[in-house]
C-alpha positions in Angstrom: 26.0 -9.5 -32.6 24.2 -9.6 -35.5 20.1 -9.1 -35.5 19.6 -12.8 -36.9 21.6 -14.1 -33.9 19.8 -12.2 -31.2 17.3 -14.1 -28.8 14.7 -11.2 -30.4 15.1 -12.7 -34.0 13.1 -15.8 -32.5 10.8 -13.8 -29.7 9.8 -11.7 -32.3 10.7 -8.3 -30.4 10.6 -4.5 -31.8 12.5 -1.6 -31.5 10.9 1.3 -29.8 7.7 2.8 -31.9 7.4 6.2 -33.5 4.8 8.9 -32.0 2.7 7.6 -35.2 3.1 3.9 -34.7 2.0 4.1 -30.8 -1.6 5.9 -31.7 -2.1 4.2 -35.0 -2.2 1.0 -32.4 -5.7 1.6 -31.4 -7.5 2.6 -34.9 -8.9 5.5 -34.3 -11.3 7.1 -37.2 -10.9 11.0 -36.3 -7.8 12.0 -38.6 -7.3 15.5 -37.0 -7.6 14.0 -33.8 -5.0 11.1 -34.6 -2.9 13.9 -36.0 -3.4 16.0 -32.8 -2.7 13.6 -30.4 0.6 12.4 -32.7 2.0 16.0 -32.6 1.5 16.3 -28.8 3.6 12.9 -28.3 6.3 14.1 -30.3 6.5 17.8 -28.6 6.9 15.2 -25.3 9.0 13.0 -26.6 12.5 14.6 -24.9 11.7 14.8 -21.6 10.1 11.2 -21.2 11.8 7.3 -21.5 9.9 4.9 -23.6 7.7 3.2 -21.1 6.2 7.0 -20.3 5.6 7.6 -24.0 4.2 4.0 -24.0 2.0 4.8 -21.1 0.6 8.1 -22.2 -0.1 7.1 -25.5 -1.9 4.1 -24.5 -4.0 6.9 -21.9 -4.2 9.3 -25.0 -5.8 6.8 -27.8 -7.2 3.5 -25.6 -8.8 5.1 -22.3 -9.3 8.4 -23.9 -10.6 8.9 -27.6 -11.0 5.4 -28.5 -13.4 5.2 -25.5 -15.0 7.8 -27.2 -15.8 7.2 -30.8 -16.6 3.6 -29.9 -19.7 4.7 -28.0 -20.2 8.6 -29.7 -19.8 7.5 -33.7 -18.3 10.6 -35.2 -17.3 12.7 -32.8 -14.7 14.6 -34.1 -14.2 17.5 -31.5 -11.8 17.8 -28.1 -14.5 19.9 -26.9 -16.9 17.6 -25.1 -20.5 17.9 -23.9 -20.9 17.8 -20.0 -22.6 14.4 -20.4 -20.2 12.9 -22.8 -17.6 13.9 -21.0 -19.8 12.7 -17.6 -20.3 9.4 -19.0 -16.5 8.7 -20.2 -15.8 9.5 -16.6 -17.9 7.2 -15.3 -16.8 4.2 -17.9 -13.6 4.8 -16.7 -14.2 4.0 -13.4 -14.3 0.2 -14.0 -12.3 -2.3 -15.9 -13.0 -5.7 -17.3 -11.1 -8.9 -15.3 -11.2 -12.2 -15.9 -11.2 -14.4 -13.0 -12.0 -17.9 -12.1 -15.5 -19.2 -11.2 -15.8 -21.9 -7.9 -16.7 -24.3 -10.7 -13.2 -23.6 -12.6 -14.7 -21.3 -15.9 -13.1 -18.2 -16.7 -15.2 -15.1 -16.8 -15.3 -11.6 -17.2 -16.3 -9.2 -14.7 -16.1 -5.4 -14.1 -14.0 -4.6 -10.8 -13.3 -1.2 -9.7 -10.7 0.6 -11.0 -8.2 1.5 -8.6 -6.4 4.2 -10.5 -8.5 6.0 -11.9 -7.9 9.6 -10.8 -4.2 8.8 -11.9 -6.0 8.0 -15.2 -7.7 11.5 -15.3 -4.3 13.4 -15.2 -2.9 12.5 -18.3 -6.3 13.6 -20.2 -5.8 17.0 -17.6 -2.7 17.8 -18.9 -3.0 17.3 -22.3 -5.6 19.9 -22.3 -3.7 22.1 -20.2 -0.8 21.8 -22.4 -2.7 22.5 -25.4 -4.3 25.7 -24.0 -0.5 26.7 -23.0 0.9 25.7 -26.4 -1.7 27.8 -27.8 -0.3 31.0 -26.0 3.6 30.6 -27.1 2.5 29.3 -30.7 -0.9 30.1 -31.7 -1.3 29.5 -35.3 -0.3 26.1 -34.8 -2.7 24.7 -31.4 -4.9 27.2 -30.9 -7.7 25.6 -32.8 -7.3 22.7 -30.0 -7.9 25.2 -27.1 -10.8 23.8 -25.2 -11.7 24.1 -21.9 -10.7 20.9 -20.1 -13.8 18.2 -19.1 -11.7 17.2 -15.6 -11.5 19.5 -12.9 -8.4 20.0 -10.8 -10.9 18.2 -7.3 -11.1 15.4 -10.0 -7.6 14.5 -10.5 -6.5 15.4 -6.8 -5.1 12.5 -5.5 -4.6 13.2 -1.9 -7.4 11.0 -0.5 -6.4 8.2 -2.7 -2.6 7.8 -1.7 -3.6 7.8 1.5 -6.0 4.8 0.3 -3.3 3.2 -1.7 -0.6 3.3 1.3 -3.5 2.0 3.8 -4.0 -1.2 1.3 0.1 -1.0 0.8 0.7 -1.7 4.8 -2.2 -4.1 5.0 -0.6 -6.4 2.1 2.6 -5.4 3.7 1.1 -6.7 7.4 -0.3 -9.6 5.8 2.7 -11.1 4.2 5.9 -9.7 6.4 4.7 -12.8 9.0 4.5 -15.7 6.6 7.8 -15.1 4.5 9.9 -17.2 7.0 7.3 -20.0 5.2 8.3 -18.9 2.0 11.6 -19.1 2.3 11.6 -22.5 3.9 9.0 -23.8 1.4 11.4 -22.8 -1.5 14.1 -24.0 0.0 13.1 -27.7 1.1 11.4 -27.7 -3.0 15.2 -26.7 -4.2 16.6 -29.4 -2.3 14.1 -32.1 -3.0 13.8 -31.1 -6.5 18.1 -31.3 -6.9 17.8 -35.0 -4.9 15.1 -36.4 -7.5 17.3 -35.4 -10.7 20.5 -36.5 -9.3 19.0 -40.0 -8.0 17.3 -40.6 -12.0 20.6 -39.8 -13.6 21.7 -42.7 -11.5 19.0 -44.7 -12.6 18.4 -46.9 -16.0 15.8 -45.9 -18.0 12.4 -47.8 -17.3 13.6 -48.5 -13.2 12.0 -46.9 -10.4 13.9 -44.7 -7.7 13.3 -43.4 -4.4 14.3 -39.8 -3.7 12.4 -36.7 -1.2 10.3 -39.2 0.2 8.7 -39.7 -3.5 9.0 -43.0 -6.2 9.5 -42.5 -9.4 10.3 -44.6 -12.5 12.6 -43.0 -14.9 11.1 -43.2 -18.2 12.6 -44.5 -21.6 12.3 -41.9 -24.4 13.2 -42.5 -27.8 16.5 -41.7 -29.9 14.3 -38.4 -31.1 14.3 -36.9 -27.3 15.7 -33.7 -26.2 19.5 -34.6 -24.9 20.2 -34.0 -21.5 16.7 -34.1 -20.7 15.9 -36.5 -17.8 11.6 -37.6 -17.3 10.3 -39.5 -15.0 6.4 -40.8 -14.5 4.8 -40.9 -11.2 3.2 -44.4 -10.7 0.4 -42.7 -8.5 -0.7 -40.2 -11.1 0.6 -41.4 -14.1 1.8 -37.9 -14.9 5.3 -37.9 -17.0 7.4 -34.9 -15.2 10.7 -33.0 -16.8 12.8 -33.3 -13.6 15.2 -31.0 -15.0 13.1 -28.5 -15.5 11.4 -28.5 -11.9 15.1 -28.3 -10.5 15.6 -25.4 -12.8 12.5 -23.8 -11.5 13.3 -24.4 -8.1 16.9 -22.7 -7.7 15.6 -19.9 -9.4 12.9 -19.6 -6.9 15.1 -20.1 -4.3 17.6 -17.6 -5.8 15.1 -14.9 -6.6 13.5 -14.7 -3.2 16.6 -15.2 -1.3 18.2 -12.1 -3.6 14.8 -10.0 -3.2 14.5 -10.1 0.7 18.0 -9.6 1.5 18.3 -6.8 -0.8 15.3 -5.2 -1.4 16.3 -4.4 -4.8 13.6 -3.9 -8.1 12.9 -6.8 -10.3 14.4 -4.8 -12.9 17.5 -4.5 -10.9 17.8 -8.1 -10.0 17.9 -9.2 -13.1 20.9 -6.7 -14.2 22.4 -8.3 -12.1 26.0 -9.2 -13.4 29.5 -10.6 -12.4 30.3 -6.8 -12.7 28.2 -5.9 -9.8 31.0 -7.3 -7.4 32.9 -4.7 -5.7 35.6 -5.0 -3.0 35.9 -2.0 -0.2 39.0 -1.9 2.3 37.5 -0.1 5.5 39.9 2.4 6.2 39.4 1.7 10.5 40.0 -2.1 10.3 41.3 -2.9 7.3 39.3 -5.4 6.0 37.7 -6.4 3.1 34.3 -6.3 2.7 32.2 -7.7 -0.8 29.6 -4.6 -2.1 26.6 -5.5 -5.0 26.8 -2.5 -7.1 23.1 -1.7 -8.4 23.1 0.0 -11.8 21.1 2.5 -12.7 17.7 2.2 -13.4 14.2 3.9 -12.1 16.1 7.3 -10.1 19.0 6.6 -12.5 21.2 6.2 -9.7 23.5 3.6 -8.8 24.2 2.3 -5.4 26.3 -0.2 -3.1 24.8 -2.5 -1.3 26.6 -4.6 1.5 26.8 -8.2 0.9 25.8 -10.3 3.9 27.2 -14.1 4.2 24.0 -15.6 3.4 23.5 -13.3 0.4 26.9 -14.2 -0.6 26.1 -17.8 -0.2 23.2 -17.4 -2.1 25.3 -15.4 -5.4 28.0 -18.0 -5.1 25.4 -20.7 -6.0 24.2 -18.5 -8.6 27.5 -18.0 -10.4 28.4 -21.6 -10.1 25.1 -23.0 -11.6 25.7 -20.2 -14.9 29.5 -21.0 -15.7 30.1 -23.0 -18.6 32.6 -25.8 -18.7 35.5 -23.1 -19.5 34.2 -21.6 -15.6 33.6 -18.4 -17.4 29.8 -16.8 -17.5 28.4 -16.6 -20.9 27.9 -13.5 -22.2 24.2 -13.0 -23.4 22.9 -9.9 -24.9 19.5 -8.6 -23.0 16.9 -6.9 -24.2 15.1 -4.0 -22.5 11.7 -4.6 -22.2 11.5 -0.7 -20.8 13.0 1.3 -23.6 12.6 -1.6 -26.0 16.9 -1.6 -27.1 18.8 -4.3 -27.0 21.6 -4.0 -24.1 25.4 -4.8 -25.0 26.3 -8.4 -24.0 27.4 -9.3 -20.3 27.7 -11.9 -17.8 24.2 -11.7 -16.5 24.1 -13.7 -13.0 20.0 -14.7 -13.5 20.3 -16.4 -17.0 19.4 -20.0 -18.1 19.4 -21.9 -20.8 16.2 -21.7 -23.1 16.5 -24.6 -25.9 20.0 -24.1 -27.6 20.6 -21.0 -26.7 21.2 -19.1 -22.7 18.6 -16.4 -21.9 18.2 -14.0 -19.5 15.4 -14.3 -17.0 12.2 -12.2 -17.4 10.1 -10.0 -15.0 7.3 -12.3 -16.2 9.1 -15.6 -15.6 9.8 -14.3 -12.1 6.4 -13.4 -11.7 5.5 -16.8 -12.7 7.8 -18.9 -10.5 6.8 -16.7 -7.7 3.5 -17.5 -8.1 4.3 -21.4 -8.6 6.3 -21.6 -5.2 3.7 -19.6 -3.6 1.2 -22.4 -4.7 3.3 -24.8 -2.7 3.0 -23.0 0.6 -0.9 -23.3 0.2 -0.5 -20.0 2.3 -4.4 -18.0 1.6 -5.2 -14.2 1.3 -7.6 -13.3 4.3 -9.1 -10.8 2.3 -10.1 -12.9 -0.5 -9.5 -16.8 0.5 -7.6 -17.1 -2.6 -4.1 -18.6 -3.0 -2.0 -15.8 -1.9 0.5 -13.7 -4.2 3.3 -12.2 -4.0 4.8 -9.3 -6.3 8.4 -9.5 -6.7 8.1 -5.2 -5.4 6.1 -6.5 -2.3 9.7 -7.8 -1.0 11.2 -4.3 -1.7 8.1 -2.8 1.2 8.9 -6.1 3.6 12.7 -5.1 3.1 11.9 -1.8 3.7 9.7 -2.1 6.5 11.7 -4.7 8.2 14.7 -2.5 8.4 13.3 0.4 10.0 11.5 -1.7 12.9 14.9 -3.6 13.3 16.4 -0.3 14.0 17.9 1.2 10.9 17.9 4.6 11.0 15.2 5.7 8.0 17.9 8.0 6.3 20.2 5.1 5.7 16.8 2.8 4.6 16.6 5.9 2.1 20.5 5.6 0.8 20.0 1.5 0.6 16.2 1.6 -1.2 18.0 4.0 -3.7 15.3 6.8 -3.0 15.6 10.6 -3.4 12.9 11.4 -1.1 13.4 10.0 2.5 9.2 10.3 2.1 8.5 7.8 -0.1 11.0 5.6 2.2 8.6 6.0 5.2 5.7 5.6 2.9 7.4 2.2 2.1 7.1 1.2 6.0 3.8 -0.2 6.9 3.0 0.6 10.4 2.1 -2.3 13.1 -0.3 -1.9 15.5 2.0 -3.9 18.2 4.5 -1.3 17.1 2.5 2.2 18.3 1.5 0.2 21.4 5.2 -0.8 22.2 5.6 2.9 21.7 2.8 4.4 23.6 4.2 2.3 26.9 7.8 3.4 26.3 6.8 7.2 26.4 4.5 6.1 29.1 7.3 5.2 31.0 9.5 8.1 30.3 6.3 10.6 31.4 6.4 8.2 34.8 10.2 8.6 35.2 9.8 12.5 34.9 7.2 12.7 37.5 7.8 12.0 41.7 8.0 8.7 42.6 5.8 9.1 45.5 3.1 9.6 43.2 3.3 6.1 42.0 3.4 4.7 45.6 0.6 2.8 47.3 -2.2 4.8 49.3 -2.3 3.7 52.7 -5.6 3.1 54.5 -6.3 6.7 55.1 -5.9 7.9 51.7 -7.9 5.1 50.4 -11.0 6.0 52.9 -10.4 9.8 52.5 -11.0 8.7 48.5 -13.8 7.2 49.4 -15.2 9.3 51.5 -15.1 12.5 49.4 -17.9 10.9 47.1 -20.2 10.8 50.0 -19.4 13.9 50.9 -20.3 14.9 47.9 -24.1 15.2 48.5 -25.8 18.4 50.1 -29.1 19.6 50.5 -30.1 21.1 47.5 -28.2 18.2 44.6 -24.4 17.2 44.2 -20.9 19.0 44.6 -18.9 17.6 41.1 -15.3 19.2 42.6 -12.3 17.1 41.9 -10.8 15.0 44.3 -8.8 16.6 47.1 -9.5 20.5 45.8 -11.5 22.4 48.6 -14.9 24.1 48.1 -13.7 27.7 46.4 -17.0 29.3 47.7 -17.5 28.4 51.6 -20.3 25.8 51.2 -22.4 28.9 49.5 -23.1 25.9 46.7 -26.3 27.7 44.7 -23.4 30.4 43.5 -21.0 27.5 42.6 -20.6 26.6 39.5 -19.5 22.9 40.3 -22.9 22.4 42.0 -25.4 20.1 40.3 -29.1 20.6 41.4 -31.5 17.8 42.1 -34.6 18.4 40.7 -36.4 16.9 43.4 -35.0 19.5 45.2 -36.9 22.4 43.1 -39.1 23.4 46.0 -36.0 23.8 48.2 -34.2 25.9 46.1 -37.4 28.1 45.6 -37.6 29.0 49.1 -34.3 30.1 49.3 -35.5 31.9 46.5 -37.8 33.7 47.9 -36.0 34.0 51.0 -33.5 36.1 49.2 -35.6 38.2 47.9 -37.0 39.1 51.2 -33.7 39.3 52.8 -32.3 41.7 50.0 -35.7 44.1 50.5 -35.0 44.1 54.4 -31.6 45.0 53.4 -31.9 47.8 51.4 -34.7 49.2 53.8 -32.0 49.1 57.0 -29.5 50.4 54.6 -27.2 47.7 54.9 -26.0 48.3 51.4 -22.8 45.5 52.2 -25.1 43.0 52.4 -27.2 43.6 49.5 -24.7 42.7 47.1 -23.8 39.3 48.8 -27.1 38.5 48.7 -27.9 39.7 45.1 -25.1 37.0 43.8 -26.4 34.2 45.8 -29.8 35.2 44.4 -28.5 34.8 40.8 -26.9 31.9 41.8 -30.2 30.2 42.9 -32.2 31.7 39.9 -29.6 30.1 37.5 -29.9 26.8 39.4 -33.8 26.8 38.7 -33.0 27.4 35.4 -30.8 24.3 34.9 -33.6 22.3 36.5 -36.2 23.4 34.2 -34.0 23.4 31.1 -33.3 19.1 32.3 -37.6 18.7 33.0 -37.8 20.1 29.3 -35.3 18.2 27.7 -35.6 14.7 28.9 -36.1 13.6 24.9 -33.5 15.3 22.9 -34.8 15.9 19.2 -32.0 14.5 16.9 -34.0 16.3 13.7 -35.0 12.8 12.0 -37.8 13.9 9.8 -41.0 12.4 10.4 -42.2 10.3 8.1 -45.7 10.8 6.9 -48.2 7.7 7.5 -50.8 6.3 5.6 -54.5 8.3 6.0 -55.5 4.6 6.6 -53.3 4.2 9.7 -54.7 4.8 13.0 -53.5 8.2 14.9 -50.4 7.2 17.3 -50.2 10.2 20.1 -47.1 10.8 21.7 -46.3 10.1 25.7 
């Protein structure tokens, strides 16, 4: 295909940049630095795609240096002050967003930025690589050996994955329940949509129709008007609608979600999609022929087999029907790869349509934008916000994902289907459910039950039940309360001042002190008879009461417990507030 016949000749695309062209984007003034940060691109060049180099370049010369010789003029060194270095930090923190007033204006607005340690790392390892490339080939970095501005504690991002996969499973918790209205709002717009255009190519230009519970009036358009191209204006609004392009937009929203929830496939993945990715498999037990959706390679550079479902396969048949031309074959169209920015050899792309004269193939943008359109339509709301509510084409890859596993799949084969090396980031895809841990609390509740003897479970009869009852008024002796558990007997003979399960009343201080002193007399007549036996008896139960006094003192003193709240120091004018 020649360049001048490409889709690119009229969208204007590139081919991948140079090292030079992707920092020479952002202007900056510092040659050595530009030169610096050109050199370290190309020494990384090998071992990252495009959309990487695109990525860290941006980090390098946008967040990075650009940031700073647009507020430190001149600055011409990687080796940065504490507070420049402080206050880059803290600028990076926010970003700019525009959103949309109550009374309709656009504005701009700082919002937090919610990657910014993933931000910091880039900068971290540019320095870090410098100071190693400085070791293996000194004469050519080691003038950029500075000690790095971010610390390792400022680029951990421990605490904020497990942020990211908390607001992850709320989104995921918010939207897994209001899909079913999603998929029925597309659907019933697909079908009213196709009704409308069929009923106003029945229809003579300038006569109304009725189709989808809506009236219409087919309008007359000159000899100059797009061919094929069927309008219609809508007596109530007076608004002139292309009712072959809403039909176009609504099979393609249909067809996108329908593909993206049964599959749980990347956007990027969906819209490889190609009559190639069919693939028959003969199961060697039955014998029969099952269809299998091969996914190409494309973020793990892995390819995979997905099973095809009937509705999934009633949903590709409509697809492939609505792209053959009138020989029944699918046009070829060559793609262009927004990633690595190539052009990608021609192929019978499944999500093409036609753009003017020529067939394209669908972009991630346009499916962001139709998703958003049908999501309109629902007039579903975000809780969170009270805005219109959105869905990302990857939020069907965590429903997907999440639905699976809760359905019963084991997580190893949601691993193998998701296309994921790491069963982890699998189960980081699952959002958990409260109902779910409940569910799960009751069933090992009832396994713990089954394991124990059923007569434990049983119901008390009257005599239990009074026994159980009665051993909290039993409870009460002379000297304060006996705190033993139900149904255990007393493990010191009723001596209660030497157990340790006795609680003393202070109201009974005076008691206590008289057997007090009554055990000190006893233990002196003791050892005067000799009765050396009974001394020692008598020793613990005086400890025992001696400790008990203690408590009671130690509660008198401590009825207001000091929580260390500094005082805070009043006016000289203020009267004198005393204590009770």
């Amino acid at each position: 295909m020649r360049a001048s016949d490409r889709p690119g000749a009229i969208q204007g695309t590139a081919g991948p940049r140079t090292p030079e062209e992707l920092i020479d984007r952002y202007g900056l003034v510092c040659r050595p630095i530009r030169d610096v940060l050109v050199d370290y691109l190309r020494e990384r060049q090998p071992s990252l795609d495009y959309s990487s180099m695109e990525g860290l370049a941006c980090a390098l010369g946008a967040r990075f240096w650009k940031d700073l010789e647009i507020h430190h003029p001149g600055i011409d060194s990687l080796r940065l002050p504490d507070e420049v270095a402080a206050a880059w930090k803290q600028r990076l923190r926010t970003k700019q967003k525009t959103i949309t007033a109550k009374t309709g204006e656009k504005v701009t607005v700082d919002v937090p930025r919610l990657n910014y340690r993933e931000c910091l790392i880039p900068i971290r390892a540019f320095y870090l690589d410098l100071a190693q490339w400085a070791v293996d080939d000194p004469g050519r970095w080691a003038q950029w050996a500075v000690p790095c501005p971010i610390k390792e504690e400022e680029a951990n991002r421990r605490k904020l994955q497990r942020h990211r996969k908390s607001r992850m499973d709320a989104r995921t918790r918010e939207r897994l329940p209001v899909l079913p209205t999603l998929v029925r709002t597309v659907n019933e717009h697909r079908k009213a949509t196709e009704m409308l255009l069929q009923a106003a190519r029945h229809t003579q230009p300038g006569e109304p129709f009725t189709a989808a519970g809506q009236t219409l009036i087919r309008s007359v358009t000159g000899h100059k008007a797009i061919r094929g191209k069927v309008w219609a204006e809508d007596p109530v609004t007076g608004k002139r609608r292309d009712l072959e392009l809403e039909e176009d937009h609504a099979f393609w929203a249909w067809a996108i979600v329908e593909v993206l929830r049964a599959t749980g496939i990347r956007v990027e993945e969906l819209l490889e999609l190609s009559h190639h990715s069919f693939v028959q498999y003969r199961l060697p037990t039955t014998d029969e022929m099952v269809p299998l959706l091969q996914i190409v390679p494309s973020k793990t550079d892995e390819e995979r087999l997905l099973l095809v479902s009937p509705e999934l396969a009633d949903v590709l048949s409509a697809v492939i029907h609505r792209v053959r031309d009138h020989t029944g074959k699918i046009p070829l169209i060559a793609s262009y790869d927004w990633q690595e920015c190539v052009w990608l050899p021609p192929s019978p792309l499944l999500f093409q349509r036609r753009f003017g004269a020529e067939r394209r193939r669908i972009s991630p943008d346009v499916v962001r934008d139709i998703l958003a359109a049908a999501l309109v339509r629902t007039r579903l709301t975000d809780p969170s916000t009270d805005e219109p509510l959105r869905f990302t084409p990857h939020d069907f890859r965590r429903l997907f994902i999440t639905d699976a596993i809760m359905s019963g799949l084991p997580p190893h084969i949601a691993q193998v289907i998701a296309g994921h090396r790491d069963i982890n980031i699998t189960m980081g895809y699952k959002a958990v459910y409260p109902d779910e841990a409940i569910q799960s609390h009751l069933a090992f509740l009832a396994r713990r039950r089954a394991m124990r003897p059923t007569e434990e479970y049983r119901v008390p009869t009257d005599a239990e039940w009074q026994e159980f009852l009665g051993h909290f008024e039993r409870r009460k002796v002379s000297t304060g309360i006996c705190g033993r558990a139900v149904g255990t007997p007393c493990v010191h003979e009723h001596s209660c001042l030497r157990c340790s399960m006795h609680w003393p009343e202070p109201g009974q201080r005076q008691r206590i002190v008289e057997i007090r002193d009554n055990l000190i007399a006893r233990i002196a007549e003791a050892e005067h008879e000799g009765w050396l036996g009974e001394v020692a008896g008598l020793r613990i139960s005086l400890a025992g009461a001696n400790d008990k006094l203690a408590q009671i003192d130690r509660r008198s003193d401590n009825d207001s417990v000091n929580l260390g709240v500094p005082n805070t120091q009043r006016p000289k004018t203020s009267q004198t507030h005393h204590n009770p």
